[in-house]
C-alpha positions as MATLAB code, in Angstrom:
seq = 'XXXXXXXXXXXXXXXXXXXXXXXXXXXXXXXXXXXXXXXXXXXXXXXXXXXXXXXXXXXXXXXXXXXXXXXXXXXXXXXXXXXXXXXXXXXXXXXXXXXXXXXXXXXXXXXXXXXXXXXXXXXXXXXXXXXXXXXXXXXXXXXXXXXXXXXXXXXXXXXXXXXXXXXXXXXXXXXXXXXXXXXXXXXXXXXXXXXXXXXXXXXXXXXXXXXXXXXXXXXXXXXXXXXXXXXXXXXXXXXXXXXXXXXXXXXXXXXXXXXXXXXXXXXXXXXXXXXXXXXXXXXXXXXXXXXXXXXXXXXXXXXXXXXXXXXXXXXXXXXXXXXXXXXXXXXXXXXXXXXXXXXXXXXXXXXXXXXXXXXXXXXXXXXXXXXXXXXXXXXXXXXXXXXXXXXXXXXXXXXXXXXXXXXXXXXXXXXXXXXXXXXXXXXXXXXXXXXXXXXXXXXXXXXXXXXXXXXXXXXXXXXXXXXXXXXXXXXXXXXXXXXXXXXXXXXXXXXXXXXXXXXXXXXXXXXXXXXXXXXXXXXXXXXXX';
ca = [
     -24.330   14.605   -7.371;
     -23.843   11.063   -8.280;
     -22.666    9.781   -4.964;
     -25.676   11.475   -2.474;
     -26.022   10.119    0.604;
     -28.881   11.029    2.589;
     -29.994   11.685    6.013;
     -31.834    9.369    7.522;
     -35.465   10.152    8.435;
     -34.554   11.919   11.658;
     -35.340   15.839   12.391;
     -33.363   18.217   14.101;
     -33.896   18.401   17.878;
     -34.950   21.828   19.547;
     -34.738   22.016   23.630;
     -34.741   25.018   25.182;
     -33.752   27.124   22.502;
     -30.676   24.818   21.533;
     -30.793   23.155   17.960;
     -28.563   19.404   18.369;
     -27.225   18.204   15.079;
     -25.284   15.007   13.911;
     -22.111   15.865   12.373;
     -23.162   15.181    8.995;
     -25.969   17.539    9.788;
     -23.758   19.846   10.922;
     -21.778   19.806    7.748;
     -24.829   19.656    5.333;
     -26.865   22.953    7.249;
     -23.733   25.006    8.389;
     -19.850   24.416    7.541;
     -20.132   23.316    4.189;
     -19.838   19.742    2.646;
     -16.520   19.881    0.714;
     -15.165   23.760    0.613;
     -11.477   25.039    1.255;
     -10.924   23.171    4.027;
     -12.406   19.850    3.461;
     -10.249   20.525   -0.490;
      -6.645   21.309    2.091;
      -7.554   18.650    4.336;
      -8.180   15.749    1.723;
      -5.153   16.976   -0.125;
      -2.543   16.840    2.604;
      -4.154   13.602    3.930;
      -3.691   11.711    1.161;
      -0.399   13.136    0.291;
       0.739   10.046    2.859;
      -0.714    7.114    0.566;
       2.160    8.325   -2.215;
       4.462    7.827    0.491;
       2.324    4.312    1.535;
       3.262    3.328   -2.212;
       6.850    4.356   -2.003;
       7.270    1.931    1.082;
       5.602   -0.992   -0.328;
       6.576   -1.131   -3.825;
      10.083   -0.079   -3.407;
      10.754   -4.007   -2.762;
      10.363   -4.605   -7.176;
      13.383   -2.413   -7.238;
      15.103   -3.159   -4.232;
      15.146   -7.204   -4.769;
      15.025   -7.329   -8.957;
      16.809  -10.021  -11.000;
      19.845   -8.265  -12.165;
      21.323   -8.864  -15.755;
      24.533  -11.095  -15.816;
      27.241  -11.806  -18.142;
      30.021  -14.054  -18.680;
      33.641  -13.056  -17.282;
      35.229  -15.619  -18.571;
      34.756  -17.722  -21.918;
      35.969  -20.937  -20.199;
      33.128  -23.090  -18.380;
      30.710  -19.619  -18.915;
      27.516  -20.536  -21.493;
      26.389  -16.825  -22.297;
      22.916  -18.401  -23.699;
      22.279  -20.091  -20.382;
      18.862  -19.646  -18.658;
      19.963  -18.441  -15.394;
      23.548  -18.441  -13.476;
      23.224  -21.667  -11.273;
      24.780  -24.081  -13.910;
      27.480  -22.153  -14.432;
      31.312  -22.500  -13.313;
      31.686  -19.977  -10.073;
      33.818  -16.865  -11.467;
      32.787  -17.677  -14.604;
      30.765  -14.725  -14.710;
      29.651  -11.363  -12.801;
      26.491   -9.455  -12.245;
      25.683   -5.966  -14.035;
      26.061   -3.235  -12.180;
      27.620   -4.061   -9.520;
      27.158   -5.693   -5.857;
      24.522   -2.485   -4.607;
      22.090   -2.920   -7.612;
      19.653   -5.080   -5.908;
      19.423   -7.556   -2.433;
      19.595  -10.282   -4.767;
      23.454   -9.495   -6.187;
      24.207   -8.437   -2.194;
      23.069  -11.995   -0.485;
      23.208  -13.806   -3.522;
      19.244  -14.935   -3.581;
      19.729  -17.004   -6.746;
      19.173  -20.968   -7.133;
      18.582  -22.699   -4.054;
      17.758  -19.104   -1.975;
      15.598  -17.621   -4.745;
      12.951  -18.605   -2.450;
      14.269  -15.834    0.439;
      13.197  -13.085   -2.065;
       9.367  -14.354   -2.109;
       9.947  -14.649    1.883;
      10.711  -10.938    2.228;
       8.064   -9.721    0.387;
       5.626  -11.589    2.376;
       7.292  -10.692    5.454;
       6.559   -7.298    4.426;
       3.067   -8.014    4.343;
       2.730   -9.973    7.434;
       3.928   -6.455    9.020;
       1.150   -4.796    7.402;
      -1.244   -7.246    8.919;
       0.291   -6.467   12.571;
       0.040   -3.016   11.530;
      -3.481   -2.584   10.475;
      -5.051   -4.248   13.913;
      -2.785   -2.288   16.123;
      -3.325    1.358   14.465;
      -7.119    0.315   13.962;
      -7.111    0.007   17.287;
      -4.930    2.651   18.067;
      -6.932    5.607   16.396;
      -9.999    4.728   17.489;
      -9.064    4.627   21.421;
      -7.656    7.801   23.009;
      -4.508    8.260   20.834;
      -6.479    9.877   17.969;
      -6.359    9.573   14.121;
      -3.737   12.254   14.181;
      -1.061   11.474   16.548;
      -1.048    7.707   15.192;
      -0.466    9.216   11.087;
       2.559   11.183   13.494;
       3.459    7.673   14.636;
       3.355    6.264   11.832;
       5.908    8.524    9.640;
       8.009    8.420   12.527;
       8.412    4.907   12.184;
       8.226    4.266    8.553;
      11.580    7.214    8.464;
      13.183    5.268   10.887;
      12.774    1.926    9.586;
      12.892    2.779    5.980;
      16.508    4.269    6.528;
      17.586    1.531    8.822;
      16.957   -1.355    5.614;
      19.097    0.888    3.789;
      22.233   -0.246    6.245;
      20.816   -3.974    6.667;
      24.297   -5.831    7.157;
      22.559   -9.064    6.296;
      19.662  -10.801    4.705;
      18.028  -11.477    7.769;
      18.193   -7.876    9.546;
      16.783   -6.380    6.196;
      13.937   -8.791    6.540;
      13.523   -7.639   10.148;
      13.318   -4.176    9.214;
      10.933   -4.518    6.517;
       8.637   -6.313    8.841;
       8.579   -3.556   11.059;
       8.202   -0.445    8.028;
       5.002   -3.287    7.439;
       3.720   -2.162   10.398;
       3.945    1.048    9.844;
       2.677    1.644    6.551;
      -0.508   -0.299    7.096;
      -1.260    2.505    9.782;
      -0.557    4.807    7.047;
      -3.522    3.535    5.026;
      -6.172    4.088    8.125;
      -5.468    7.142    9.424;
      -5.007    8.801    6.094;
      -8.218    7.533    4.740;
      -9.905    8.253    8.065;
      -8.475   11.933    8.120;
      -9.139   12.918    5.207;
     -12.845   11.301    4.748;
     -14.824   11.832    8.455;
     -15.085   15.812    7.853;
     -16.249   15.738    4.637;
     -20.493   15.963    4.154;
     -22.417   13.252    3.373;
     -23.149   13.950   -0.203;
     -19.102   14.558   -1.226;
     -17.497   11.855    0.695;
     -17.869    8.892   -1.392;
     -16.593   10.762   -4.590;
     -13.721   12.241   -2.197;
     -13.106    9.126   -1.008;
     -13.078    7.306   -4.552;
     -10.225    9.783   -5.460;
      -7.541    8.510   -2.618;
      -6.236    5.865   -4.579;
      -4.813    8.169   -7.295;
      -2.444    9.017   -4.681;
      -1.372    5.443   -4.183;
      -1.322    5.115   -8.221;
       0.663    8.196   -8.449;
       3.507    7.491   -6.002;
       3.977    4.205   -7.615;
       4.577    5.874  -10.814;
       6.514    8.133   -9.149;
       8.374    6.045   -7.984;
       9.218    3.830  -10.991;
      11.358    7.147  -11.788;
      12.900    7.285   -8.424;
      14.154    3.683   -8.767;
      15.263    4.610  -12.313;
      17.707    6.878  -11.169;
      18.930    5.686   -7.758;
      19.795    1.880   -8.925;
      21.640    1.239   -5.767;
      19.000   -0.539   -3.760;
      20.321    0.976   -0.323;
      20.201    4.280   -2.086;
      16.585    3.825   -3.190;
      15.618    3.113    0.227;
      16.918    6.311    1.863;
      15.424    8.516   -0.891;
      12.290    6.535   -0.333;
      12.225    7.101    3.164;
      13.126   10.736    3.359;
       9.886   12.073    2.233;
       8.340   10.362    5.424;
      10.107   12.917    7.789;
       9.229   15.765    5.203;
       5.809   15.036    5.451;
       6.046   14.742    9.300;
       7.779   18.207    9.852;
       5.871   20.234    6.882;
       2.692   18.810    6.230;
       1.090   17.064    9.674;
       1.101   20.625   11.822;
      -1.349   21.950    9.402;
      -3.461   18.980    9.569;
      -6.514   18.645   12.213;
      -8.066   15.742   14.448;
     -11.298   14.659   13.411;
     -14.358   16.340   14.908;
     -16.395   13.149   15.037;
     -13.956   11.297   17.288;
     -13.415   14.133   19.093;
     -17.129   13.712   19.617;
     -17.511   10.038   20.217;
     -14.214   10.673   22.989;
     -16.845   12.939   24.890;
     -14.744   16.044   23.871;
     -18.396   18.044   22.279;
     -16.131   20.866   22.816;
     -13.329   20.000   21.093;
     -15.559   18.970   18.222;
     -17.563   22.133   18.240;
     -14.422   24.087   17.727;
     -13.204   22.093   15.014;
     -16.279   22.562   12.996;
     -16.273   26.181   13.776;
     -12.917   26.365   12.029;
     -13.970   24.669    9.115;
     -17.441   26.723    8.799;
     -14.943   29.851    9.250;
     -12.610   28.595    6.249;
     -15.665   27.745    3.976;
     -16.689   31.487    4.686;
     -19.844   29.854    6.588;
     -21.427   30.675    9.732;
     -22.690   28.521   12.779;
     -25.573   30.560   14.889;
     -25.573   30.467   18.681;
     -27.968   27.755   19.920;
     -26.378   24.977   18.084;
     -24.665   22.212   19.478;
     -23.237   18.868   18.146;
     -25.767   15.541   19.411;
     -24.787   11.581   18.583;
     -26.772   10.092   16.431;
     -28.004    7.085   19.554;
     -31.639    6.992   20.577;
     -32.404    9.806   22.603;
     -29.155   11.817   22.278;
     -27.359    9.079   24.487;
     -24.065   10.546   25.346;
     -20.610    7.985   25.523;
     -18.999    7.609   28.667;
     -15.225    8.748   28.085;
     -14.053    6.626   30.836;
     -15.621    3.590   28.811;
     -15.559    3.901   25.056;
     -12.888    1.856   24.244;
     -14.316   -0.271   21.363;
     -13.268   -3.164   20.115;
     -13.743   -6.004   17.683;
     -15.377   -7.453   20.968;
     -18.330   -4.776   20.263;
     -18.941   -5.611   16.931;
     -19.399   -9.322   17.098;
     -21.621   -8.632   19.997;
     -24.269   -6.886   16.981;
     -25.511   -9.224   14.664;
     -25.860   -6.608   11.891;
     -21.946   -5.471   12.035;
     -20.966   -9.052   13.012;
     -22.363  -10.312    9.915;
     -20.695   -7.088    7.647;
     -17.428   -7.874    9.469;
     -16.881  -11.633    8.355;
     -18.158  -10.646    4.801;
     -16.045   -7.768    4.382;
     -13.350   -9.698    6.027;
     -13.548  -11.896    2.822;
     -14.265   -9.740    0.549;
     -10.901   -7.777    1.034;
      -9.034  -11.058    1.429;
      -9.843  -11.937   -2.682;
      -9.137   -9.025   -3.704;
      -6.017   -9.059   -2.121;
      -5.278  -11.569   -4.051;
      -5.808  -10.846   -7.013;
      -5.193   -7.314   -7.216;
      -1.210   -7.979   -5.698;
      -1.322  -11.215   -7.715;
      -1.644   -9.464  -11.288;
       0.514   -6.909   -9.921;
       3.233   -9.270   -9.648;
       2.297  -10.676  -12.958;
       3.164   -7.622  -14.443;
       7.134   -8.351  -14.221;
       6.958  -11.174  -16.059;
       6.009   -8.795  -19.731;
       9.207   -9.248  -20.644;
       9.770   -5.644  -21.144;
      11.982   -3.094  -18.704;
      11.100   -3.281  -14.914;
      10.144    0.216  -14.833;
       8.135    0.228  -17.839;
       6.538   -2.737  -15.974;
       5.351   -0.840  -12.822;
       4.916    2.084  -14.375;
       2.262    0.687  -16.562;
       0.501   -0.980  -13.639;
      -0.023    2.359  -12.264;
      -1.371    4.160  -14.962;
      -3.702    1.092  -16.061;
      -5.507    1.886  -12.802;
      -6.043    5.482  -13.092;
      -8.884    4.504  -15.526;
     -10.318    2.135  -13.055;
     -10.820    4.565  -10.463;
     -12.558    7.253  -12.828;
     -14.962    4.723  -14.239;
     -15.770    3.579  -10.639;
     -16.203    6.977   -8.989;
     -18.323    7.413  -12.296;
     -20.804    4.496  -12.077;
     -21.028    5.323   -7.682;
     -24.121    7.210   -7.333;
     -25.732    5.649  -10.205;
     -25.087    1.779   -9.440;
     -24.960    2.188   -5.565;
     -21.936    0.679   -3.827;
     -22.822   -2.652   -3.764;
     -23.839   -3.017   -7.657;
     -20.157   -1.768   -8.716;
     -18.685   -3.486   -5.879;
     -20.475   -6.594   -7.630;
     -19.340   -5.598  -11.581;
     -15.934   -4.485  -10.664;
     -15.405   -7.801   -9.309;
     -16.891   -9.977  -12.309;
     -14.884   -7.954  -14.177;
     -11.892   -8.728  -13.473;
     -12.659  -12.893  -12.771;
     -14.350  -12.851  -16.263;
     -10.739  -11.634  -18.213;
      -8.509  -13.730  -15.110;
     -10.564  -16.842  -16.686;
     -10.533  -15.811  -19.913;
      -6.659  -15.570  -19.360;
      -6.508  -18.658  -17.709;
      -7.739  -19.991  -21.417;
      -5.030  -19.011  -23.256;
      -2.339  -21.449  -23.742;
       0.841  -19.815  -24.942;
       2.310  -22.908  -26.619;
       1.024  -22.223  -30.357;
       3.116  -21.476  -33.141;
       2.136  -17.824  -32.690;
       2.914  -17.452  -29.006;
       4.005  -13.810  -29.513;
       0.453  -12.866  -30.029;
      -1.236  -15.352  -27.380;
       1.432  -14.110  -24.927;
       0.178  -10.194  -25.527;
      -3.461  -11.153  -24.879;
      -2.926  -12.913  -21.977;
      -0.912   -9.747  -20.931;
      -3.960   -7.677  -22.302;
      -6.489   -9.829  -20.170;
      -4.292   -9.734  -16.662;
      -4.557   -5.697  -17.482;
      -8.106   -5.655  -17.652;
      -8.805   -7.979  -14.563;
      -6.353   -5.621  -12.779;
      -7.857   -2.797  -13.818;
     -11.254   -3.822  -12.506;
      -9.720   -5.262   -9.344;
      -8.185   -1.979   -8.692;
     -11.666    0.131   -8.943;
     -12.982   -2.785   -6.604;
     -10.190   -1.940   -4.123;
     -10.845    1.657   -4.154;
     -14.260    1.383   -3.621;
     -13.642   -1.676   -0.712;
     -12.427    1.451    1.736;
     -15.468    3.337    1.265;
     -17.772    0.845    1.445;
     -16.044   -0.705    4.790;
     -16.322    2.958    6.433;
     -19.592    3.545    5.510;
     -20.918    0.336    7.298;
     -19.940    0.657   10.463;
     -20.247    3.527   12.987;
     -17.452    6.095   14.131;
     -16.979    4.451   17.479;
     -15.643    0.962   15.507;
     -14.920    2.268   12.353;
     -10.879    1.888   12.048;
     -11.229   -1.285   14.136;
     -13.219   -2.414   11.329;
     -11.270   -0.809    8.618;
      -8.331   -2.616   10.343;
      -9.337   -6.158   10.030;
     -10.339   -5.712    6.255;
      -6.662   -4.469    6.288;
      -5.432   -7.055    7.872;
      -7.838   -9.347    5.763;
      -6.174   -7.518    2.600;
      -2.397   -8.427    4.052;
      -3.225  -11.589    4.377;
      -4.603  -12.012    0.855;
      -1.455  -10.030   -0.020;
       0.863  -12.840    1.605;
      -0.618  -15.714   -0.160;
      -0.301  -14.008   -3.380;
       2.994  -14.496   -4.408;
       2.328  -18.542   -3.272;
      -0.362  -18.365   -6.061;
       1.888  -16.859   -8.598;
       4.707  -19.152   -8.383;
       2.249  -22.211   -9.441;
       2.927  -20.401  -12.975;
       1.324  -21.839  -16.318;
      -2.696  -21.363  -15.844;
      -3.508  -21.747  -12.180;
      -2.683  -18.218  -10.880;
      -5.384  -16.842  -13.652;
      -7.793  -19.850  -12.702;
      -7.394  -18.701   -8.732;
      -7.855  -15.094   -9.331;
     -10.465  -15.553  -11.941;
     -12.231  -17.954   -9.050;
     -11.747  -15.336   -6.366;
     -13.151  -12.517   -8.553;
     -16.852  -14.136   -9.215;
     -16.908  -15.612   -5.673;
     -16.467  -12.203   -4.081;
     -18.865  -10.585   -6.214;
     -21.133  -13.495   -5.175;
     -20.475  -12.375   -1.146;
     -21.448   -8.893   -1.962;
     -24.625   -9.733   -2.930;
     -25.017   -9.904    1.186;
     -24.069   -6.816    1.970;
     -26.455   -3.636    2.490;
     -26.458   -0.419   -0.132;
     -24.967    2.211    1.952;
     -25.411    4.730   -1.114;
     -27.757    7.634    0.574;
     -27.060    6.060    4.305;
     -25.482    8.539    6.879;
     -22.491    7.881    8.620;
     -23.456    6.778   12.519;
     -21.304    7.884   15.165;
     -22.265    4.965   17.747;
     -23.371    1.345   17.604;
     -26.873    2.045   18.494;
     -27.405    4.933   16.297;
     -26.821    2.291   13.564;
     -29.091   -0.755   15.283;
     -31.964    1.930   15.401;
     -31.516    3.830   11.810;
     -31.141    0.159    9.958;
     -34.559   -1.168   12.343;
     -36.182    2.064   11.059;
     -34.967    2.029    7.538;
     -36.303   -1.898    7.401;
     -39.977   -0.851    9.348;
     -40.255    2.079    6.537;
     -38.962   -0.353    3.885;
     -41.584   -3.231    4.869;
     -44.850   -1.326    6.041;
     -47.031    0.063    3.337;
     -48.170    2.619    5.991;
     -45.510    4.627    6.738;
     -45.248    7.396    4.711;
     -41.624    7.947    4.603;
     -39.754   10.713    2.486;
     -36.338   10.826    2.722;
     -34.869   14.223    2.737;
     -32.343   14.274   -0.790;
     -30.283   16.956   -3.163;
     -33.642   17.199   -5.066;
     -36.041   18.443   -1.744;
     -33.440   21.057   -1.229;
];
């Protein structure tokens, strides 16, 4: 498999007849590493990230420029740039007051800024969002019940902005779907990844953002047909309560934070299911251990983690501010060149519609080079990738007499760096999961979210500098995260750890084996089997 991950040199423990296994042990020796259930499981998890991309990109359609034309011959210039010279009643928009926010609150001239200002709103939503569900599904809510959360409020919210009776309430409410939709992200990711074995997750995981990709292309159709902006936001908001009422009941808490919440139990029964669906079998005598020194069990009366723990470790304090940064450029670059995309000069929906599919590649290629390159080395490429072609665009000058042609491979060249930016932000989930234990690992999936919304908030800033900067920026961004990620440790073959100290002792034992000639140390891979 070209995305192993190993074991780390630790035997089972036998006491007294019982055999204690890590999860991923579990999964490897006895349920089954990705078989029905893990295949159901992953699929209705990630069913949410289409409806994650409905709620965030809706906002091209809902607040596009809308054509104009002249009404009246007197005082009306139909060659004019734009409508803010022109004689009021002079002219009308196309299709009507309900085609976009712009036409409704009239977000032209001096308040074309107050489009820009929603979309970042939007963002800075996402950003509340992401700490409070990181924080949310870790503690004793559950993965589960915040995902039910989270479509409640997106369905509320979402249909709400569709009866906004002003600029400012609509900008409200899209603050608050923000916050939901950033909990999407999590606790679908989380869901869908934590019961899968070691050696299938990181290809498993790779595949989410086809999801994502898809329900952006999706909904490029959608918006094609419902042109009413308050239209498109109900139609994009339905599926939320769909997905609440038919999909969530068949989906199931995880069994490692069922663990790490001192519910063995709990956990035991869940992996019984799935070794039941996968047509498995788990003998008496087995029971489910955490992976700290000397089976150290969590106190459920005081295993509330928080960011608070993981500064307190030097290794995951140092992962933390890296990753933090990390997901902040590629933030903005990837929504950067995303917004770039409008500006083809070809039809909106065309527009988005190719900026989904030009990813698709991306994450294919990625997922291809995983096992083979290690996380880190196509965290690295992926990243120099895309600030090579950003500079590269940031070259081209379209001023020449054949600025058709200069103009098409500077569109050609913001593909490309999106393209590689996108297989960088696939694999940025992954590789944020795999470095930190159970215990903190949406807390620390939440502030590279919250990292990413921020990144996603200055982005439009960037764009708006127009002629060369925003390709200089996100060219910059591009080699000086690859340059972080050389800092960062190869989690390719690691385990997941449950708890803090399971990771402070398998990292001190993986460096001892790493740095003494004297240890004879091999690991257990696909290959021993």
């Amino acid at each position: 498999m070209v995305d192993a991950r190993e074991e780390p040199d630790r035997k089972p423990v036998v006491e007294s007849g019982l055999e204690r296994l890590t999860v991923d042990a579990m999964l490897q020796k006895y349920c089954g590493e990705f078989g029905p259930w893990q295949l159901r499981n992953f699929l209705l998890s990630n069913l949410s990230c289409t409806l994650e991309a409905f709620h965030t990109m809706v906002m091209i359609f809902a607040d596009r420029d809308v054509e104009w034309q002249c009404s009246d011959r007197s005082g009306c210039d139909a060659a004019a740039k734009d409508v803010c010279g022109l004689k009021p009643g002079s002219w009308e928009w196309v299709g009507g007051r309900g085609s976009s926010t712009v036409v409704e609150w009239g977000l032209v001239c001096g308040d074309k800024y107050k489009v820009g200002l929603a979309q970042a709103i939007f963002f800075v939503g996402c950003t509340l969002g992401a700490g409070i569900f990181g924080h949310l599904s870790d503690s004793s809510f559950g993965r589960k019940r915040s995902l039910i959360l989270v479509c409640i409020l997106n369905t509320i919210f979402g249909c709400l902005t569709a009866l906004s009776p002003s600029y400012w309430i609509y900008v409200l409410l899209r603050l608050l779907t923000g916050v939901g939709t950033a909990g999407n992200a999590l606790c679908a990711f989380v869901l869908s990844t934590e019961p899968i074995g070691p050696t299938r997750r990181g290809m498993a995981a790779m595949s989410s953002c086809y999801f994502f990709s898809g329900g952006i292309a999706l909904l490029s159709g959608i918006a094609y047909i419902f042109q009413s902006w308050r239209k498109l936001y109900i139609v994009s908001s339905i599926p939320s309560l769909f997905y609440l009422v038919f999909v969530i009941p068949f989906l199931s808490e995880s069994p490692r934070w069922f663990l790490v919440r001192g519910k063995p139990d709990k956990a035991m029964k869940a992996l019984t299911a799935i070794a039941n669906s996968n047509k498995k079998h788990i003998p008496k005598g087995v029971i489910l251990s955490l992976d700290t020194k000397n089976d150290q069990t969590i106190d459920n009366n005081n295993n509330n983690n928080s960011i608070i723990d993981i500064i307190r470790s030097p290794t995951t304090r140092t992962r933390l501010v890296i990753g933090v940064g990390v997901n902040f450029m590629n933030a903005v670059v990837y929504y950067g060149l995303s917004l770039n995309v409008v500006n083809l000069e070809t039809n909106l929906y065309i527009n988005v519609l190719l900026n989904a599919v030009v990813e698709m590649p991306a994450f294919a290629v990625t997922a291809a080079l995983l096992g083979k390159m290690g996380r880190r080395g196509v965290g690295i490429w992926t990243l120099w990738f895309s600030g090579v072609f950003c500079l590269m665009g940031s070259l081209i000058k379209c001023s020449s007499s054949d600025e058709g042609k200069w103009r098409v491979l500077k569109m050609v060249c913001g593909l490309l760096g999106l393209s590689g930016m996108a297989g960088n932000y696939n694999l940025l989930g992954l590789y944020v999961a795999e470095l930190f234990p159970t215990v903190v690992r949406n807390v620390a999936l939440g502030c590279a979210s919250q990292a990413t919304q921020m990144g996603a908030i200055l982005a439009p800033f960037v764009v708006v500098l127009g002629g060369r900067w925003p390709f200089l920026v996100f060219g910059v961004c591009g080699i000086v995260g690859g340059m972080l990620m050389f800092l960062l440790p190869e989690t390719l073959n690691r385990p997941f750890y449950d708890t803090l100290a399971g990771l402070e002792d398998g990292e001190n034992n993986t460096n001892v084996a790493s740095s003494s000639s004297s240890i004879n140390v091999v690991p257990m891979s696909l290959n021993n089997i």
